[in-house]
N, C-alpha and C positions, 0 to 999 in steps of 0.2 A: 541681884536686886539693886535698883540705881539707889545710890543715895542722894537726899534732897540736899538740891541745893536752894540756897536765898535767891530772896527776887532781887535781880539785878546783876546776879552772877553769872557766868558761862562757864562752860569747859571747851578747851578744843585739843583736837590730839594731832602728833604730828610721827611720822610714819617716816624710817631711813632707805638705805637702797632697798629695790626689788629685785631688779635684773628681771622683768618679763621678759619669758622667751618665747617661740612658740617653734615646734617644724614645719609650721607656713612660711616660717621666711629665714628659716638658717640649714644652707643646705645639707648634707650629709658631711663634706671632709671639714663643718665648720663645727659639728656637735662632739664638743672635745670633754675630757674630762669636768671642767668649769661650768661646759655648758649642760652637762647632764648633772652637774651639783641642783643649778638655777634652777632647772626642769623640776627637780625632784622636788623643790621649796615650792615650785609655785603649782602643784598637783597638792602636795600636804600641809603648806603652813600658810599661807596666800589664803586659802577659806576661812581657817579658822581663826589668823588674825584679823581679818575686818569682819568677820563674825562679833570678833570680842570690840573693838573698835561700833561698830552699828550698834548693838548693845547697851553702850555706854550714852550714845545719842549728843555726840558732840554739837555742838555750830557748824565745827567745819575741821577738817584736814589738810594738813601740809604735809609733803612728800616732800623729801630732800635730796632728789634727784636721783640718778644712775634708778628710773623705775621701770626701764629699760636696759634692754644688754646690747641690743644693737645689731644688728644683721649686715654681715660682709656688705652684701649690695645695696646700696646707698637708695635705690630705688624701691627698697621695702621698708623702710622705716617707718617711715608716716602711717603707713598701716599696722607695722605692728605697736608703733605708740599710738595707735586710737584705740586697739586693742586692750590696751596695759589703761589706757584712762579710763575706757569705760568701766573695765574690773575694779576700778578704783572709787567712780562714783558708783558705778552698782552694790559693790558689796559694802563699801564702807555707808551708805544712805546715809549721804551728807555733799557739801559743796568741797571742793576738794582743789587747794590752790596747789602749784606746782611749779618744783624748783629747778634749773637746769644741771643735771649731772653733765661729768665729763663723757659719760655714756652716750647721750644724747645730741647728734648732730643741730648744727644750729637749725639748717635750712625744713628737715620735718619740724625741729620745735616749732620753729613759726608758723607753720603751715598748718599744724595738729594744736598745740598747745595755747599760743597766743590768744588767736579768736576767743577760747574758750575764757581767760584769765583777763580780758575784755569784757566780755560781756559780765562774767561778775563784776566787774570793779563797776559798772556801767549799773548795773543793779543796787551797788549799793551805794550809785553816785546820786541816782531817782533818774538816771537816763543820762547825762551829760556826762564828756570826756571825752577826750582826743585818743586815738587809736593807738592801741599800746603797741609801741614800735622797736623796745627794747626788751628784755630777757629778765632785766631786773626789774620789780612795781611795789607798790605799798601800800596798805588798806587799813581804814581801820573798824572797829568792830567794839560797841559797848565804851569808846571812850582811850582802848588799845592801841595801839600801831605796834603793826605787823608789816616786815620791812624782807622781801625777799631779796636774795644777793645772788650775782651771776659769777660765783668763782672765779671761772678762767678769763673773766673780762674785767677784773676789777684789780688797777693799778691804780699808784701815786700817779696823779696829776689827769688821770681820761676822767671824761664824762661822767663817769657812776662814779668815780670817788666825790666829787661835787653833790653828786643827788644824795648820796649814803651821808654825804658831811649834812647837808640840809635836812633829810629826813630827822636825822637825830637830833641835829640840835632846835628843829622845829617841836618833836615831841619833848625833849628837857624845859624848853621855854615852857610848854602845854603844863608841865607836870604829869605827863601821859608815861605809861608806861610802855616799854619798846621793848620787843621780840624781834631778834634779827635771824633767820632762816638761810642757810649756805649749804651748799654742797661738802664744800672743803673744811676741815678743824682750821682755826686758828693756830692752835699749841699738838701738833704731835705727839702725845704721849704713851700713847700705844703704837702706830707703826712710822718712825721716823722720819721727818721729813716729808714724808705719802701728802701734800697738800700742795699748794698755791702757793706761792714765796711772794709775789708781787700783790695779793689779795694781803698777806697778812701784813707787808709794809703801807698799805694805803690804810686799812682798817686800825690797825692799834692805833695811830695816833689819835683818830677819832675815838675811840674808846678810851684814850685818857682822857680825854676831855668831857664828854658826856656818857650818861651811867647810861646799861642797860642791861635789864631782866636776867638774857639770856640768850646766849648763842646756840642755835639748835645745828647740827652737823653730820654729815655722813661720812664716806669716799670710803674708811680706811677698815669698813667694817669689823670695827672690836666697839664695845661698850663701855661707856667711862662718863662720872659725871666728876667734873673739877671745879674749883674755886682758884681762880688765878689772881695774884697780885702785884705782877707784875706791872699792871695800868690804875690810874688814880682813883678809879673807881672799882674794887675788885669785880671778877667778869667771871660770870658761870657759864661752864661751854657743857653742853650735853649731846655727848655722839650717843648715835643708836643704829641700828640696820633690821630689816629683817628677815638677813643672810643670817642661818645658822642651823643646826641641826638640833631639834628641844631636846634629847636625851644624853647630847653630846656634855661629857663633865664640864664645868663652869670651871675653868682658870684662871686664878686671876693674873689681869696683867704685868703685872712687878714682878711674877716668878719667872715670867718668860722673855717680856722685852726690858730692856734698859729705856729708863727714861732720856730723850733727846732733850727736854726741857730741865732745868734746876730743879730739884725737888723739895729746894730752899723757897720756893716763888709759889709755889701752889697747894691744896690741900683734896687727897683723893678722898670724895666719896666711897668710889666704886671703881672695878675698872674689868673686865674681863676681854678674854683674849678673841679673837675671829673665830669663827664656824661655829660657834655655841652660843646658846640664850638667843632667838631670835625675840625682840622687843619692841615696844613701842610706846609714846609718854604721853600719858591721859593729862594735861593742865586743867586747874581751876583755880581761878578768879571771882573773888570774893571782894567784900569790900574791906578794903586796907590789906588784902591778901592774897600770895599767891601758894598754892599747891601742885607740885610737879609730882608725877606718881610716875617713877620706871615701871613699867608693865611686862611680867615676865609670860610669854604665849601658854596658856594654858592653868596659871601658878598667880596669876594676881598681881599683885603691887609687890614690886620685893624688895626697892628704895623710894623713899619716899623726903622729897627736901621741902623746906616750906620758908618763906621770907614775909616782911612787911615790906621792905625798901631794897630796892637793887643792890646786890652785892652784901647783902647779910643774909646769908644763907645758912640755916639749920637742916642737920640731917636726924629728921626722926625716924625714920627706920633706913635701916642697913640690910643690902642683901649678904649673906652668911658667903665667908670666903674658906673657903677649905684650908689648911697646912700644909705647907709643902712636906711630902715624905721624904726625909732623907736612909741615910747608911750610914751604922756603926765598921768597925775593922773588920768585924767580925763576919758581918755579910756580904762584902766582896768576893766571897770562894762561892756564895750563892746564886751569885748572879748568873739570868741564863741566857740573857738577852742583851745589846745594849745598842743606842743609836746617838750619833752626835746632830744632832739641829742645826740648824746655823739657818742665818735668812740673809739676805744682800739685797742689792741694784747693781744692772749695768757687769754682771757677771755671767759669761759667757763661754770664756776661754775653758776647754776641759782638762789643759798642760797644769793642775791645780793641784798639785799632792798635800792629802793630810795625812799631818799626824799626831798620834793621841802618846803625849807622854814618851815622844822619840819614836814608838813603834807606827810603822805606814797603813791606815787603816783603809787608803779607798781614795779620790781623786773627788772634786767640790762639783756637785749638779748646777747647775744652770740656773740663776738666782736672779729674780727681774722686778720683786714689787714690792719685796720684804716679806713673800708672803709665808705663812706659820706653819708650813709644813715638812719642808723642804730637810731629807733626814739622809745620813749616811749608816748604814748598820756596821756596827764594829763587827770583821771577822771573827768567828767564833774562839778561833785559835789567838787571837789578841784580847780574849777578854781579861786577860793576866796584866795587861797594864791600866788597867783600870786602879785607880787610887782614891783615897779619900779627900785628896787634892790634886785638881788635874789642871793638866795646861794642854794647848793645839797648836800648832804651828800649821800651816799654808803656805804654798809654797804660789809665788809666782813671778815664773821664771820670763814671761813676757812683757811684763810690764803692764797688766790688761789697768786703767782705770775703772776703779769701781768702788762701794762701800761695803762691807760684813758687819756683821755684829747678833745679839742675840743668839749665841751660842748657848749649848747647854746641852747636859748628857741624860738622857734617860736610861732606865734600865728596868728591867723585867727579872725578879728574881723566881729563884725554883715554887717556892709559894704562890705562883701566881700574882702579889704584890707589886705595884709599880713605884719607881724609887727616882728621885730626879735631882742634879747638883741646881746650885744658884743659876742664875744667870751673868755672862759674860757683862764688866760693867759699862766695856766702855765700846763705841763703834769707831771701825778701823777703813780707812779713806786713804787711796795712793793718789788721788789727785785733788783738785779743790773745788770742787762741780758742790759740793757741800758746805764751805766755808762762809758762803752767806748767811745759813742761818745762825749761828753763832751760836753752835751745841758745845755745852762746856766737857760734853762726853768724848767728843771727835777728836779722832786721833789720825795725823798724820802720818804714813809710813811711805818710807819714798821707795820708787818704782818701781818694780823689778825685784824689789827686800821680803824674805817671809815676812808673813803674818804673824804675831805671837802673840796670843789670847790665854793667860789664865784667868784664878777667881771661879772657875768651874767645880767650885766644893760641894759634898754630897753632906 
């Protein structure tokens, strides 16, 4: 049942990656694990989230890009992003602006997407406007500005930093309240560094200077709503996707990844990990008010933050975060199972020996995006070094540059129960491909030197 809103108020909702895919346009040696995940979300969660989205009877929709996965041959794109748009205004029945992911080749967006994000702006101009010629635009709506960003194009000193400085400070002059829409997080908090480097030095310093609402974000598919304060006017960034599997347990982020930002600078609502909780955030605007409702597919509202003024943000409801389980002494002879984690970039080399506590448990898989899966199984005859405090060592003997981190040991005991140490705190970097963002967690090891990761307590 909708609830009533006041005359004069709206909702709009805004929706994170999709990855449309279809087997019209991705051939057989390209339908790979990732791409049969996509498949499966947009046969079962794809209907019934803009089921629940139509429903709700927004104004309008914003996608934050990657709503497409993209097909080898450059020559099917276009069609299969006309495909992914129309599912998007069909099912969601509403006007549905769109942002570019890194998914998304420039030449189909313009070709598919432009015209379309024209002709709105051109609707809600009463007909006038000059042809949107760029990736990034702005509209407003009720009195709003809504401020789309083009990630991978927005640096210190191009064009779009000019437009995004003006946009904002034309809406702060306004007194207007401003929505700004990206592909890419500002603050990495769930998968490290996973964003734009050159988007977040041109953007922060505009966001010291003038306030705004809220940064909505995709890329790195995990869920997280923060309060940052790092810039003069604290800045709410809200990632969502709706990459994930609904029965998949809800983890939260803190158990798994180490934060790459201070955790002195910001304040977590919420955060949970990739592949679980596909979501999407119902906004309403009120007068003298905003309500932001995390929307969990199927389950309702399960955070819910509410402001008068940008950057005083209250959270009245909390989605429920599980406890990590640990292990006493006494359950380690229990154990029947165990896998050590770990996530990277830029890790390839297979010459990688690990090991768990001295003993050699197996050699480091191929690690490319940080992403959350990625597991070594302790041999079974090594579950005897398993300790209530453990450490890993990595070996690498070539020198490969790259980054680790997010380690951490799971375990499966005879009961069935699953048992998991901290997470690793800090991430480990043999070159300086990372040293820009200026993570107080990032740790140097020089070339060629094992890796030594403890902090892996149970």
């Amino acid at each position: 049942m909708l609830e009533a809103v006041m005359a004069g108020s709206f909702r709009f909702a805004v929706l994170g990656d999709c990855h449309f895919a279809s087997p019209k346009y991705h051939a057989e040696d390209e339908r790979n694990a990732e791409y049969r995940n996509y498949l499966w979300m947009i046969e079962r969660v794809w209907p019934q989230m803009l089921a629940e989205i139509r429903a709700e009877q927004p104004a309008f929709l914003v996608q934050l890009g990657d709503f497409t996965e993209g097909p080898r041959d450059a020559a099917l794109h276009a069609a299969e992003m006309c495909d992914a748009v129309e599912w998007l205004e069909r099912g969601s029945g509403c006007p549905v602006w769109l942002v570019k992911g890194n998914h998304e080749r420039e030449a189909a967006f313009r070709e598919v997407v432009l015209p379309r994000m024209h002709s709105g702006l051109l609707a809600l101009a009463g007909g006038k406007g000059r042809p949107l010629a760029a990736m990034h635009y702005a509209f407003s709506h009720a009195g709003a500005r809504f401020i789309i960003v083009d990630s991978e194009n927005l640096s210190p000193g191009s064009e779009q930093a000019a437009w995004l400085e003006a946009e904002l400070k034309g809406a702060s002059g306004r007194g207007a309240r401003a929505f700004v829409f990206a592909h890419g997080p500002l603050f990495t908090v769930g998968r490290p560094f996973f964003s734009f480097k050159p988007m977040l030095d041109a953007a922060l310093p505009l966001l010291d200077r003038y306030p705004v609402d809220a940064w909505f974000c995709g890329h790195t598919h995990n869920q997280a709503a923060t309060l940052h304060r790092n810039v003069r006017h604290p800045l709410l960034q809200l990632k969502t996707t709706l990459i994930g599997y609904p029965l998949s347990p809800m983890v939260p982020l803190h158990q798994l990844r180490p934060s790459a930002v201070s955790s002195h600078s910001y304040d977590c609502f919420w955060g949970f990990l990739e592949d679980c909780a596909p979501s999407w955030y119902l906004v309403t605007i009120e007068e003298g008010r905003v309500r932001a409702e995390w929307r969990l597919l199927g389950r309702g509202a399960a955070g819910v933050l509410e402001w008068e003024k940008a950057g005083r943000v209250r959270c009245v409801c909390q989605p429920e975060m599980a406890p990590r389980m640990g292990l006493d002494a006494s359950e380690l002879e229990d154990v029947g199972a165990a896998w050590l984690y770990v996530s990277g970039y830029k890790c390839l080399d297979p010459a990688k020996t690990v090991r768990l506590n001295g003993e050699v448990i197996g050699t480091l898989p191929p690690l490319t995006s940080f992403e959350p899966r990625a597991s070594i199984p302790v041999p079974p005859d090594k579950l005897g070094a398993l300790a209530l405090k453990n450490e890993v060592t990595v070996e690498n003997p070539n020198g490969e540059k790259l980054l680790l981190g997010g380690f951490y040991i799971e375990v499966l005991l005879d009961d069935c129960r699953l048992a998991r140490t901290t997470v690793s705190p800090e991430l480990y970097a043999t070159c300086g491909d990372w040293d820009s963002w200026n993570s107080p967690i990032l740790k140097r090891v020089p070339s060629g030197e094992p890796i030594w990761v403890d902090g892996l307590d149970f």
